[in-house]
ChimeraX commands (.cxc) that place a marker at each C-alpha (Angstrom):
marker #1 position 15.79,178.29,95.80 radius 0.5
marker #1 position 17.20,175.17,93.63 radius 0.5
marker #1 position 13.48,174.53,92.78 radius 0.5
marker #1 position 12.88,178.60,91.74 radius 0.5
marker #1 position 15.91,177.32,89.57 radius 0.5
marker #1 position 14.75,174.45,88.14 radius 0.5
marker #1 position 11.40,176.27,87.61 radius 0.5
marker #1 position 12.86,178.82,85.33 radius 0.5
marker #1 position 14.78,176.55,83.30 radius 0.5
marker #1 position 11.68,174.85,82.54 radius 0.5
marker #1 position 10.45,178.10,81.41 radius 0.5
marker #1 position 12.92,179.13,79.16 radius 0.5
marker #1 position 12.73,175.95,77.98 radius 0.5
marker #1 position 9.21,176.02,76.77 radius 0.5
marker #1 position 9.12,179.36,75.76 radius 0.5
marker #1 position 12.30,178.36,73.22 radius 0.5
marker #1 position 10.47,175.34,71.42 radius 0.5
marker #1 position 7.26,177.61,71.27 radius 0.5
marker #1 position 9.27,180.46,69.51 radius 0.5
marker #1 position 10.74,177.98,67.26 radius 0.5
marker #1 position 7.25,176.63,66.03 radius 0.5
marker #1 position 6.76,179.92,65.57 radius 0.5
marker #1 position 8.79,181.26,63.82 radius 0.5
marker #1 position 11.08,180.40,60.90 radius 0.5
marker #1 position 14.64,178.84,61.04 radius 0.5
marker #1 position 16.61,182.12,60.36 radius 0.5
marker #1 position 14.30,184.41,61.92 radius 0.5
marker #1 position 14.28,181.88,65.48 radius 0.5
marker #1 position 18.12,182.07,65.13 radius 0.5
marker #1 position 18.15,186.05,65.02 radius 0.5
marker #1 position 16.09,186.12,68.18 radius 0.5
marker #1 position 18.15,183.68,70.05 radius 0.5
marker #1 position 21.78,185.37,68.68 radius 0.5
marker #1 position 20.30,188.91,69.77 radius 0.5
marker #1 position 19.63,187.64,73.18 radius 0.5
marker #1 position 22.93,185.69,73.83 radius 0.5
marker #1 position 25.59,187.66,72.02 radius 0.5
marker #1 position 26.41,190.38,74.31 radius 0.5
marker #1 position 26.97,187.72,77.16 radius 0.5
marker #1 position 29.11,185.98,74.97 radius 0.5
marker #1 position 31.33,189.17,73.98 radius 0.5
marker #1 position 31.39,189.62,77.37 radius 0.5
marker #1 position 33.58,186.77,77.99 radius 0.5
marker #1 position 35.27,186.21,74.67 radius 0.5
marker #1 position 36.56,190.09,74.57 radius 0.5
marker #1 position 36.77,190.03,78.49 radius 0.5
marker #1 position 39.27,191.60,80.65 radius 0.5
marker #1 position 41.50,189.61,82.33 radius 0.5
marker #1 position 40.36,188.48,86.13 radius 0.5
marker #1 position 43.20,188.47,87.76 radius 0.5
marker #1 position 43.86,186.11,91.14 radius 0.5
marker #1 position 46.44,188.10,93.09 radius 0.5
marker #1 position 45.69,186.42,96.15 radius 0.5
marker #1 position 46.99,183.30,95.02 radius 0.5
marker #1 position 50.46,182.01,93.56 radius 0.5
marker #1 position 50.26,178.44,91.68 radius 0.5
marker #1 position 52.72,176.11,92.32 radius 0.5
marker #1 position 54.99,176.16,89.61 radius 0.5
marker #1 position 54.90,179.83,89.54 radius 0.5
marker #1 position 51.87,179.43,87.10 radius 0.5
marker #1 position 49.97,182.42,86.93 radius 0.5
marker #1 position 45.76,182.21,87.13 radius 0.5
marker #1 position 43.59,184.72,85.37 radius 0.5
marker #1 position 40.04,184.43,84.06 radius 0.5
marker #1 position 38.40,185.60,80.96 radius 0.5
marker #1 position 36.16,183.05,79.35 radius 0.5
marker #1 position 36.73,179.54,81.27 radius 0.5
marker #1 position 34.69,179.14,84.93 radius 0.5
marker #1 position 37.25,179.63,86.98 radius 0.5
marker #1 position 40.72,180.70,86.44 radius 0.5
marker #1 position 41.67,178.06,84.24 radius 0.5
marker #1 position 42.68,180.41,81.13 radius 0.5
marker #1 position 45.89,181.80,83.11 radius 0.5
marker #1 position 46.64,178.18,83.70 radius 0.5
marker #1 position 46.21,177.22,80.31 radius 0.5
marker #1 position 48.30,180.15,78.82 radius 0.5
marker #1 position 51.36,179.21,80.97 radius 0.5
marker #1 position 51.44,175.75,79.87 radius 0.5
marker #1 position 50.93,176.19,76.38 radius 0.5
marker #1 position 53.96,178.72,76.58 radius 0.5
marker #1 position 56.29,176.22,77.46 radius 0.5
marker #1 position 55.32,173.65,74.75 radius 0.5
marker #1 position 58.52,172.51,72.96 radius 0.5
marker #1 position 56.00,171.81,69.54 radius 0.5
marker #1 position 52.55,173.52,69.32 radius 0.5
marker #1 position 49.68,172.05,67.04 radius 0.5
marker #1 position 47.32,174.86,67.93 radius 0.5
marker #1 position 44.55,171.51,68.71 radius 0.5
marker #1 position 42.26,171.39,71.15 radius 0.5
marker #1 position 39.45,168.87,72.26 radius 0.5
marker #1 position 37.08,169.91,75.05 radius 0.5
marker #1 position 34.26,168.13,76.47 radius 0.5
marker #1 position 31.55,169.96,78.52 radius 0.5
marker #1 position 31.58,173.35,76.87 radius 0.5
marker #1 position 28.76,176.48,77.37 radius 0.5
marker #1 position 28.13,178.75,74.64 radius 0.5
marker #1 position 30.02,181.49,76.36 radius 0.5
marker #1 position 32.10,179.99,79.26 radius 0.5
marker #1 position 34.49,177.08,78.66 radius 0.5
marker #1 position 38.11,176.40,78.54 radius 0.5
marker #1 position 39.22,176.78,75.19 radius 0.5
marker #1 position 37.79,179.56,73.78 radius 0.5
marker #1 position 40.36,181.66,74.44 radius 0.5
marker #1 position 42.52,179.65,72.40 radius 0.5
marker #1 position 39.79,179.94,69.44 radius 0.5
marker #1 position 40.21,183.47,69.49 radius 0.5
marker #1 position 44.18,182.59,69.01 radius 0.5
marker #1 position 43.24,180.95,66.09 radius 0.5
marker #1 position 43.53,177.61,67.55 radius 0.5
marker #1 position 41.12,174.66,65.62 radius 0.5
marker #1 position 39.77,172.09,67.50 radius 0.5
marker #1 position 36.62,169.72,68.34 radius 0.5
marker #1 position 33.67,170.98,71.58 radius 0.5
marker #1 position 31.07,168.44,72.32 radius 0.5
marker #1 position 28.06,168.53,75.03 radius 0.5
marker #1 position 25.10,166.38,75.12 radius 0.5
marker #1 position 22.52,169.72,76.17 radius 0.5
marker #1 position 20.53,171.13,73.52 radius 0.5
marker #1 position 20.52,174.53,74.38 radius 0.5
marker #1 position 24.22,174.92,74.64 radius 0.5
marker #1 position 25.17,173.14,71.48 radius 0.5
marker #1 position 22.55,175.42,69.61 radius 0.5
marker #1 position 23.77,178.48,71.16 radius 0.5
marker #1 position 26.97,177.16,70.50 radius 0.5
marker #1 position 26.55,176.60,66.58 radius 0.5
marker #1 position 24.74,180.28,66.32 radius 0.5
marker #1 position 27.44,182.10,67.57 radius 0.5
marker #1 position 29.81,180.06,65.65 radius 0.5
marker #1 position 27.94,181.15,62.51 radius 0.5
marker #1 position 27.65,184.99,63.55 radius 0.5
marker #1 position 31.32,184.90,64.46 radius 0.5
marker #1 position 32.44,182.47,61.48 radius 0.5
marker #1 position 34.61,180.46,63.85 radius 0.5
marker #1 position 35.16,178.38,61.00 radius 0.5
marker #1 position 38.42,176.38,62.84 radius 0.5
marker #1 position 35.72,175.25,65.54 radius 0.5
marker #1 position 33.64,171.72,65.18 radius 0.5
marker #1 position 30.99,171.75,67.10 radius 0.5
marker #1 position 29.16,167.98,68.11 radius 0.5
marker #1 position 26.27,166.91,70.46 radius 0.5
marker #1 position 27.05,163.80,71.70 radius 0.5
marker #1 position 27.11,161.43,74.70 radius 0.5
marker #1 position 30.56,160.62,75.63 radius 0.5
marker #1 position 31.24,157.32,77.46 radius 0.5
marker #1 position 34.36,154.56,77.72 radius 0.5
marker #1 position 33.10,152.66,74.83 radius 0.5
marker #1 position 33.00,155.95,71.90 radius 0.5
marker #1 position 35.72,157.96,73.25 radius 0.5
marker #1 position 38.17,156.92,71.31 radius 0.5
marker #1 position 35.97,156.79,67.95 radius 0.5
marker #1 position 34.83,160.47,68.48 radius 0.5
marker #1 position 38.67,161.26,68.39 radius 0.5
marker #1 position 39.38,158.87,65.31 radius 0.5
marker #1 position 37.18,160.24,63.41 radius 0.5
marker #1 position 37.52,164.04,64.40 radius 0.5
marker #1 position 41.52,163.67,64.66 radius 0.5
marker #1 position 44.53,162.22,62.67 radius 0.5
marker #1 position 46.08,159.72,65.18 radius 0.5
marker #1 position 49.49,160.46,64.14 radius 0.5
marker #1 position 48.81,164.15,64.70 radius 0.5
marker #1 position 48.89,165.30,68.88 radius 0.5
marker #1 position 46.43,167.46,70.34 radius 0.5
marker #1 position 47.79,170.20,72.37 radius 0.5
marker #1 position 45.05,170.64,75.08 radius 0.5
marker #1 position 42.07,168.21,76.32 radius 0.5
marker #1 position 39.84,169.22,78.57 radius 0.5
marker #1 position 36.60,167.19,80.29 radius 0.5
marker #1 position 33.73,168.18,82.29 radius 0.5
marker #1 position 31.09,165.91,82.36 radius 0.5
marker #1 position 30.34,165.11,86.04 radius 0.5
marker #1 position 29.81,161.37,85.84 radius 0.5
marker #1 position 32.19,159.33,84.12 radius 0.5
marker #1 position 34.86,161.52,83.29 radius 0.5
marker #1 position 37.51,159.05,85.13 radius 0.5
marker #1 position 36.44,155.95,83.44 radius 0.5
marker #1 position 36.51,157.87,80.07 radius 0.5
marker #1 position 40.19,158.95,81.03 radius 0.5
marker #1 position 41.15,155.69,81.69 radius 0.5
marker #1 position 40.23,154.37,78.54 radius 0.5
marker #1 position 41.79,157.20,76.40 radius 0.5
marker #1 position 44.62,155.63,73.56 radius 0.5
marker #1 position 45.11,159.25,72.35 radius 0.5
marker #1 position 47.95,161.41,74.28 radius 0.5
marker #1 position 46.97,165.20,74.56 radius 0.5
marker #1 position 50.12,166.63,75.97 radius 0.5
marker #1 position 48.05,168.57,78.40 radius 0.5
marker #1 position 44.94,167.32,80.39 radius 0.5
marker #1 position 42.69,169.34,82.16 radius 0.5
marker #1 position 40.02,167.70,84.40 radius 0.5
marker #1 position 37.31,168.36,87.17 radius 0.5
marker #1 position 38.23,166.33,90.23 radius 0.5
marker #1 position 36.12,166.22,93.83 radius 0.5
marker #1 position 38.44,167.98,96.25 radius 0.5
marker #1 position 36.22,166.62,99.42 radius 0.5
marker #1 position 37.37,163.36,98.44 radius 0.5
marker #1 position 40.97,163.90,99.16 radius 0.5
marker #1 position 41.50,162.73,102.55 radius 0.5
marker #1 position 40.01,158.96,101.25 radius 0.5
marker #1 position 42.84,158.48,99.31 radius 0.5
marker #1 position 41.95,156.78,95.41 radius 0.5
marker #1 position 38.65,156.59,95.28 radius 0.5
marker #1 position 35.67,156.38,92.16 radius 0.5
marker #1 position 32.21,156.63,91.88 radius 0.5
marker #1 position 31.02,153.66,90.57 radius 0.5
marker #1 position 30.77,152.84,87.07 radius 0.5
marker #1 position 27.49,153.81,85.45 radius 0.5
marker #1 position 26.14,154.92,82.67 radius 0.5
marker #1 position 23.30,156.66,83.86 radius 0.5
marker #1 position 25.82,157.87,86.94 radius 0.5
marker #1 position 25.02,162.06,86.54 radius 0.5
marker #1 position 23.60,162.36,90.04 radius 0.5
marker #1 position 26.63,164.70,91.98 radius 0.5
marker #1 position 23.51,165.13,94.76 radius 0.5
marker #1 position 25.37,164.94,98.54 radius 0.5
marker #1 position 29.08,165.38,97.01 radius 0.5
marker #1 position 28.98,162.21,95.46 radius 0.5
marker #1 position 30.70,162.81,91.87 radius 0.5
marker #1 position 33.69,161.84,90.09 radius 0.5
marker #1 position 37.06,160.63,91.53 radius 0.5
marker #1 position 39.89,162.35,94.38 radius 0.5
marker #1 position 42.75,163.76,92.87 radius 0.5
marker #1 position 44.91,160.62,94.04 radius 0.5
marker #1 position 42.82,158.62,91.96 radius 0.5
marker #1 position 43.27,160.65,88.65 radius 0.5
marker #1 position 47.35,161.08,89.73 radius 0.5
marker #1 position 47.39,157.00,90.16 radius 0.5
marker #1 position 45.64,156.50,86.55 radius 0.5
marker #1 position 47.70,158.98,84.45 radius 0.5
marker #1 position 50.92,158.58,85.85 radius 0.5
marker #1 position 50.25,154.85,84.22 radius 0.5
marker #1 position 49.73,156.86,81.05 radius 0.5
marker #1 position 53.08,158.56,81.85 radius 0.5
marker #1 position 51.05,162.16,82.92 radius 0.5
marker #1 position 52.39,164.30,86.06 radius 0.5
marker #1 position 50.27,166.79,87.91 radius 0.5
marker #1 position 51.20,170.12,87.78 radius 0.5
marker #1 position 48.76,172.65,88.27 radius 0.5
marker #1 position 45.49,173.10,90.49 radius 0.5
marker #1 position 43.26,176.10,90.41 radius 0.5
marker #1 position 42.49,177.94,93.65 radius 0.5
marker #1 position 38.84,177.22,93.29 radius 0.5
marker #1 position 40.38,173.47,93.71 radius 0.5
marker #1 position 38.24,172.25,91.42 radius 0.5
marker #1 position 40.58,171.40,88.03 radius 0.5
marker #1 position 43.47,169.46,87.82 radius 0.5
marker #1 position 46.35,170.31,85.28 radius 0.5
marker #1 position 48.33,167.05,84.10 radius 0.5
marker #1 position 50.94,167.39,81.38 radius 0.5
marker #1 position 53.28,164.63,78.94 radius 0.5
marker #1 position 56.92,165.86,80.74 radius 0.5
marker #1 position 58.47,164.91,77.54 radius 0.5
marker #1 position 56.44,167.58,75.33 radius 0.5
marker #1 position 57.19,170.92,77.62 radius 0.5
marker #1 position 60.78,172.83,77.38 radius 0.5
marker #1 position 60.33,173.94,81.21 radius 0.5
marker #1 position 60.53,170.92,83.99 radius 0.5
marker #1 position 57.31,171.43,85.97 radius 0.5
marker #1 position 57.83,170.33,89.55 radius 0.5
marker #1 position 55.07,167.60,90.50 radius 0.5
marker #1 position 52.30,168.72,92.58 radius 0.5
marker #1 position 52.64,166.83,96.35 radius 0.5
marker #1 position 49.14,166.61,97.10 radius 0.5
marker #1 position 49.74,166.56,101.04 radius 0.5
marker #1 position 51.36,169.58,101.31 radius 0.5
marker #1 position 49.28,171.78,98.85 radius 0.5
marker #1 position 48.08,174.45,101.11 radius 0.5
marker #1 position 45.63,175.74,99.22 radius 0.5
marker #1 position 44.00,171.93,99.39 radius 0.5
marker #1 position 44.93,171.69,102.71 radius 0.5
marker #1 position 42.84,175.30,103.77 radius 0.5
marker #1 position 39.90,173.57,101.40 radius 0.5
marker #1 position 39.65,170.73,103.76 radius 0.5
marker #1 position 40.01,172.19,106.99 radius 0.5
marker #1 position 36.98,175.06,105.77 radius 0.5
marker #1 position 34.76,172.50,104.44 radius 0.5
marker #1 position 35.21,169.83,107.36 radius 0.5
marker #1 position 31.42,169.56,107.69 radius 0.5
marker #1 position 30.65,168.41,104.40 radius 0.5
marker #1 position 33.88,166.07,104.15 radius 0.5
marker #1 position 32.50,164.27,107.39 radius 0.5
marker #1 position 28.97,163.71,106.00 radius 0.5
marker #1 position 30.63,161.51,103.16 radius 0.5
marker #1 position 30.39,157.91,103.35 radius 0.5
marker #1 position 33.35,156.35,101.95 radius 0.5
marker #1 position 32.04,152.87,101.48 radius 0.5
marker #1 position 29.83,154.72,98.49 radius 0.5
marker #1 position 33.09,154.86,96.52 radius 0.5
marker #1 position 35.21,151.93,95.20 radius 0.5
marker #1 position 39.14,151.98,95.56 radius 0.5
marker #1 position 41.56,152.20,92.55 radius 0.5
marker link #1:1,2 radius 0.2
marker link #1:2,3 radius 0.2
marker link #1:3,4 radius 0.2
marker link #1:4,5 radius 0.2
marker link #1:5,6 radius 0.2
marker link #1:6,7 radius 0.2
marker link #1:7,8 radius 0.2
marker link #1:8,9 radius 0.2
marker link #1:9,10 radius 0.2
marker link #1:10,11 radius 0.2
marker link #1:11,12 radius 0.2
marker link #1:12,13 radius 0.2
marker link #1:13,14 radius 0.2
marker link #1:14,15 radius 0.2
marker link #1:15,16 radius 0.2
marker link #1:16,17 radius 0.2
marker link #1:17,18 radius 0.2
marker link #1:18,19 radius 0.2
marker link #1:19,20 radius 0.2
marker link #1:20,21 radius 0.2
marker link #1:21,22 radius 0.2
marker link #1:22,23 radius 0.2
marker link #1:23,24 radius 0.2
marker link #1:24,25 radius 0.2
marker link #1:25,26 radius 0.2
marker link #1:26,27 radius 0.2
marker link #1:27,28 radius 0.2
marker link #1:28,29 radius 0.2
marker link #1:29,30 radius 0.2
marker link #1:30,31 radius 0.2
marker link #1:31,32 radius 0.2
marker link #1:32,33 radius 0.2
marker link #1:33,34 radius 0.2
marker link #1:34,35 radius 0.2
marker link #1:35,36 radius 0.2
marker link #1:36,37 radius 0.2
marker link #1:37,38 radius 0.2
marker link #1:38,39 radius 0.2
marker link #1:39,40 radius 0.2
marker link #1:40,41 radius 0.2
marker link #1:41,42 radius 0.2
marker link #1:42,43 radius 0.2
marker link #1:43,44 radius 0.2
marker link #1:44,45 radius 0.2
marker link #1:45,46 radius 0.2
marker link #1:46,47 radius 0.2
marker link #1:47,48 radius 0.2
marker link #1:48,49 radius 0.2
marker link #1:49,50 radius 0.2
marker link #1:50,51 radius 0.2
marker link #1:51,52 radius 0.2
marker link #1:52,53 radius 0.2
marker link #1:53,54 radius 0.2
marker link #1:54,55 radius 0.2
marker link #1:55,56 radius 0.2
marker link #1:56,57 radius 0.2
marker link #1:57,58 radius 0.2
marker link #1:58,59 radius 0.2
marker link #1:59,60 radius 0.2
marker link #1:60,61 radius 0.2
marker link #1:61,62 radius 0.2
marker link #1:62,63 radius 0.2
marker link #1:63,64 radius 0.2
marker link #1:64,65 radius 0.2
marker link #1:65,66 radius 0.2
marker link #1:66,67 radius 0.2
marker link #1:67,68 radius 0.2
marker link #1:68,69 radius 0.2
marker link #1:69,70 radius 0.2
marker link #1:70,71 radius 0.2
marker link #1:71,72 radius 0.2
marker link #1:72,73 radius 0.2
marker link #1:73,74 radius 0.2
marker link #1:74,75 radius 0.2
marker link #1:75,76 radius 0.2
marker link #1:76,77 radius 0.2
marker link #1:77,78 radius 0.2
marker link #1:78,79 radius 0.2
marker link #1:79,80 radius 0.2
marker link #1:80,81 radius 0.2
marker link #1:81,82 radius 0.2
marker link #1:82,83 radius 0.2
marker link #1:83,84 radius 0.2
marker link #1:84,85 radius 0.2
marker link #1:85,86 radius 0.2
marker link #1:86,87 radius 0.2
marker link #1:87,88 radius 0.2
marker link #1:88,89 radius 0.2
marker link #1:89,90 radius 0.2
marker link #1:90,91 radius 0.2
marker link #1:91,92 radius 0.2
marker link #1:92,93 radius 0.2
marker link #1:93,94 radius 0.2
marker link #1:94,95 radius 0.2
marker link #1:95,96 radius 0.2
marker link #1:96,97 radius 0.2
marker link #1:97,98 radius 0.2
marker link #1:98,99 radius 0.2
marker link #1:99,100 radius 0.2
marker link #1:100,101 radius 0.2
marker link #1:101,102 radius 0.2
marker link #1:102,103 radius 0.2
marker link #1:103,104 radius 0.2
marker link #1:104,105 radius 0.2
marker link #1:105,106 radius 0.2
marker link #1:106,107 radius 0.2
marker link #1:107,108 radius 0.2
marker link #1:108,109 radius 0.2
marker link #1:109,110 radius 0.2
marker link #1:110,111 radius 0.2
marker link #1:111,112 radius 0.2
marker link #1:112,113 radius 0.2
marker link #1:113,114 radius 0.2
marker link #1:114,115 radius 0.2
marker link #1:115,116 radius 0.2
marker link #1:116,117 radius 0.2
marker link #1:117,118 radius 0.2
marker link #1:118,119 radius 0.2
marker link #1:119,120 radius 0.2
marker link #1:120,121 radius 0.2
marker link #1:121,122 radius 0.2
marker link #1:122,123 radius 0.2
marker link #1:123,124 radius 0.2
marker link #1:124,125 radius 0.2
marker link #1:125,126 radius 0.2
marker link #1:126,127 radius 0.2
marker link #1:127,128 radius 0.2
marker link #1:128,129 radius 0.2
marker link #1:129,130 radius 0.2
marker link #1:130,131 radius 0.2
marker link #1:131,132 radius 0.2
marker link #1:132,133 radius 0.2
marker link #1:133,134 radius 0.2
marker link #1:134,135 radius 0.2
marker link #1:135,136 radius 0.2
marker link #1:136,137 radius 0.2
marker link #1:137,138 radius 0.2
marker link #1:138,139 radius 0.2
marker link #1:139,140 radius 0.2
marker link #1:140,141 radius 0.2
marker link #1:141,142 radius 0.2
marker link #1:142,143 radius 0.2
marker link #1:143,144 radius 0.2
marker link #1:144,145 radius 0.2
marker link #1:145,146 radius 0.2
marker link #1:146,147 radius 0.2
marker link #1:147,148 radius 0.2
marker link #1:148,149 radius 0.2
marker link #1:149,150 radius 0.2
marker link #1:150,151 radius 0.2
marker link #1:151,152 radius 0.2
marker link #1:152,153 radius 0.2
marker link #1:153,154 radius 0.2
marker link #1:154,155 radius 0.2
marker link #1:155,156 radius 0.2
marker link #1:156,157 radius 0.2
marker link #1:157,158 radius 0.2
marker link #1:158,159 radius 0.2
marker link #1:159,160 radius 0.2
marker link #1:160,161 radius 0.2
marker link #1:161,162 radius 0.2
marker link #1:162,163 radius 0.2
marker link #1:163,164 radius 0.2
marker link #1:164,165 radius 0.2
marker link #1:165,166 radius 0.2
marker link #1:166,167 radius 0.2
marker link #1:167,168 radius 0.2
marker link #1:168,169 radius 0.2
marker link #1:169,170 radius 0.2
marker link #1:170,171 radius 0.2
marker link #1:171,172 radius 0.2
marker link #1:172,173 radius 0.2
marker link #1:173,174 radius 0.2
marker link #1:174,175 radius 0.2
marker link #1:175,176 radius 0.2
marker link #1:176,177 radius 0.2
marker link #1:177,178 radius 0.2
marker link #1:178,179 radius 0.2
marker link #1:179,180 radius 0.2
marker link #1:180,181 radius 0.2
marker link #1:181,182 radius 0.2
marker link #1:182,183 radius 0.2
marker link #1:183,184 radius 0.2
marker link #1:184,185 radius 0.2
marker link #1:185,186 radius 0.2
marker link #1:186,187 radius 0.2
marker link #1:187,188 radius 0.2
marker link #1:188,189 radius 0.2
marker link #1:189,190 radius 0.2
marker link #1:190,191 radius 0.2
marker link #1:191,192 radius 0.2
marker link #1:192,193 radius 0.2
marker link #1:193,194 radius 0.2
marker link #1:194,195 radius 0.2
marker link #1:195,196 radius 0.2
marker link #1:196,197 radius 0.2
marker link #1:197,198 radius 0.2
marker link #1:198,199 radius 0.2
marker link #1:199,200 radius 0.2
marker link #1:200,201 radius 0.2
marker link #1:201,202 radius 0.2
marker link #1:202,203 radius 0.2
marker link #1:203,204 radius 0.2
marker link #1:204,205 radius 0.2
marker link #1:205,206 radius 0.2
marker link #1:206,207 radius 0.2
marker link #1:207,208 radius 0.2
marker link #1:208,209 radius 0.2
marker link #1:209,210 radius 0.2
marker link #1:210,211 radius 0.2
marker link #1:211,212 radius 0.2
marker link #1:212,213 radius 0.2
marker link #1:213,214 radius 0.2
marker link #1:214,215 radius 0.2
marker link #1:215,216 radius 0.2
marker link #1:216,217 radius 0.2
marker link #1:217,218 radius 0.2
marker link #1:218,219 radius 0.2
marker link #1:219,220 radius 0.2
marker link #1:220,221 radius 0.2
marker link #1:221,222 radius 0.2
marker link #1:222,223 radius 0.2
marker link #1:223,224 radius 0.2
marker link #1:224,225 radius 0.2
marker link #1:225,226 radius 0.2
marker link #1:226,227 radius 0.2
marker link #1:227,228 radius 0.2
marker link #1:228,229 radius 0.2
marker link #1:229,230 radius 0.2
marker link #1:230,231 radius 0.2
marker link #1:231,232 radius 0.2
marker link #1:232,233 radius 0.2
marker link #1:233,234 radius 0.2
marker link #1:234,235 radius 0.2
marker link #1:235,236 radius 0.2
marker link #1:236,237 radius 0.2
marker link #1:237,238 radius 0.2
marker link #1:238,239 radius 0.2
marker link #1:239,240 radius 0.2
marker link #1:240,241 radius 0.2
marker link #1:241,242 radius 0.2
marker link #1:242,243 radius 0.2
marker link #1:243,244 radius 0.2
marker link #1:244,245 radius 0.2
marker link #1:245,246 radius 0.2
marker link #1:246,247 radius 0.2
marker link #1:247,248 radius 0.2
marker link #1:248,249 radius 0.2
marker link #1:249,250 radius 0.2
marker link #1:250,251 radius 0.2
marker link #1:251,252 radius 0.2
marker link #1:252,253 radius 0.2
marker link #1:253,254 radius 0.2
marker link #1:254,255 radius 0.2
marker link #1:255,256 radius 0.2
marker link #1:256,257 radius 0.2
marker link #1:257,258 radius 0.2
marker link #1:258,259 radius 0.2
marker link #1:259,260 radius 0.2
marker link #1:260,261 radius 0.2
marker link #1:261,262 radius 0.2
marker link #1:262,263 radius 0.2
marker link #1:263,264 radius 0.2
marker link #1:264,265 radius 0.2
marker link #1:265,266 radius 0.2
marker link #1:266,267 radius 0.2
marker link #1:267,268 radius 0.2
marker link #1:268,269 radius 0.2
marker link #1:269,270 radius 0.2
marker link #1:270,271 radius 0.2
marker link #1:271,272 radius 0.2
marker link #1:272,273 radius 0.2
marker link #1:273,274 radius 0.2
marker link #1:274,275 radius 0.2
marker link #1:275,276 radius 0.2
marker link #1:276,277 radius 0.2
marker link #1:277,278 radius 0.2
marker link #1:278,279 radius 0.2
marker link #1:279,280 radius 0.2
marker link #1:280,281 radius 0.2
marker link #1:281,282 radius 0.2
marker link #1:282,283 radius 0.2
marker link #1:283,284 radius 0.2
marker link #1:284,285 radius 0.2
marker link #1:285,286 radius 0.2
marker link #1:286,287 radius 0.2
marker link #1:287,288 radius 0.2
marker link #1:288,289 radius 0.2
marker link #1:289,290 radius 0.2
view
């Protein structure tokens, strides 16, 4: 099945940089908005996906309508409580039609998406030209440690705060986190749940590090809680799909979020105990302590 997958990717792939040799600029852009606009409208003009089954901690409600999981509802609630909003956003890790802050484009928010695929960041730039989502910049780019923080001087007044940061890259995120000297006042990240049980723990460092094959990706949640509490960051939200992480500047928000205790989140805690199979096929000696 993941090679059926792969297969059609290919595909699409070739049959997109044959239509483009094909055909002119404008007319290759038609095609390609005419077959990706209704699935974007889908999720930009989306009802909201409401998860009654579960209650966040913090009594922070969870709904989807563009992001993966349920991370708009998430999102919404914190921004709500904001004593100061900028209306910025940063995201890295974005698809055309399904990431985190669209939502907040569509609020009229302005802000900065960058992902290092192709596809996406043309799909990406077409709708923003069919849609004239003039507040959004759009970049393809490879982040790492060493241009983080040059992406965001150049994109971003120092002086001025973002409100929300969000970063999906499976590899590195945690080493790109740790060398952030910009201070969104809310951080949203992807952390590996099965990891939680080890304690802090990181892949290793490496550049080329985008292989999440056998669970091994990213950082536990104890490792991301030990790095941004040094930046003076508390955890207060994670999704039911336990799969993001909210973190937030305490000194920015009107309401006091309570902290998240990792060892008695139950929904964690029911994540473990159902997935006990593939948390016992992970070798912790692959990982390095922090």
């Amino acid at each position: 099945m993941l090679k059926f997958g792969r297969d059609i990717k290919k595909i699409k792939k070739y049959i997109r940089l044959l239509s483009k040799k094909i055909f002119s600029e404008k007319i290759y852009n038609q095609i390609i908005y005419f077959i990706i606009k209704n699935k974007f409208l889908n999720h930009y003009y989306g009802n909201k996906l409401q998860n009654n089954r579960y209650k966040n901690f913090n009594n922070i409600e969870e709904y989807k309508i563009s992001s993966q999981n349920y991370e708009d509802g998430i999102i919404n609630s914190l921004i709500s409580n904001l004593k100061k909003n900028n209306n910025i956003f940063f995201e890295i890790g974005v698809d055309y039609y399904e990431f985190n802050s669209l939502q907040l484009i569509k609020n009229g928010w302005r802000g900065l998406v960058i992902d290092f695929d192709n596809e996406k960041i043309e799909n990406l730039n077409i709708i923003k030209n069919n849609f004239n989502l003039i507040k959004l910049q759009i970049q393809k780019k490879k982040i790492s440690p060493k241009n983080i923080n040059f992406i965001y001087r150049k994109n971003f007044d120092f002086d001025t705060e973002i409100d929300f940061f969000s970063i999906d890259i499976d590899s590195i995120d945690f080493f790109v986190l740790q060398k952030l000297k910009f201070t969104p006042k809310i951080i949203c990240l992807e952390f590996n749940p099965y990891l939680t049980q080890f304690g802090s723990v990181v892949v290793e460092y490496n550049e080329r590090n985008f292989d999440n094959s056998n669970y091994y990706y990213g950082a536990s949640i104890y490792a991301y809680i030990k790095l941004l509490k040094r930046k003076g960051y508390k955890l207060v939200a994670i999704d039911s799909k336990n799969v993001n992480a909210f973190f937030i500047n305490p000194k920015k928000f009107v309401k006091k979020f309570k902290e998240i205790n990792v060892k008695k989140n139950k929904n964690l805690i029911d994540f473990l105990k159902n997935n006990k199979q593939i948390v016992n096929k992970i070798l912790p000696n692959r990982y390095i302590r922090f």
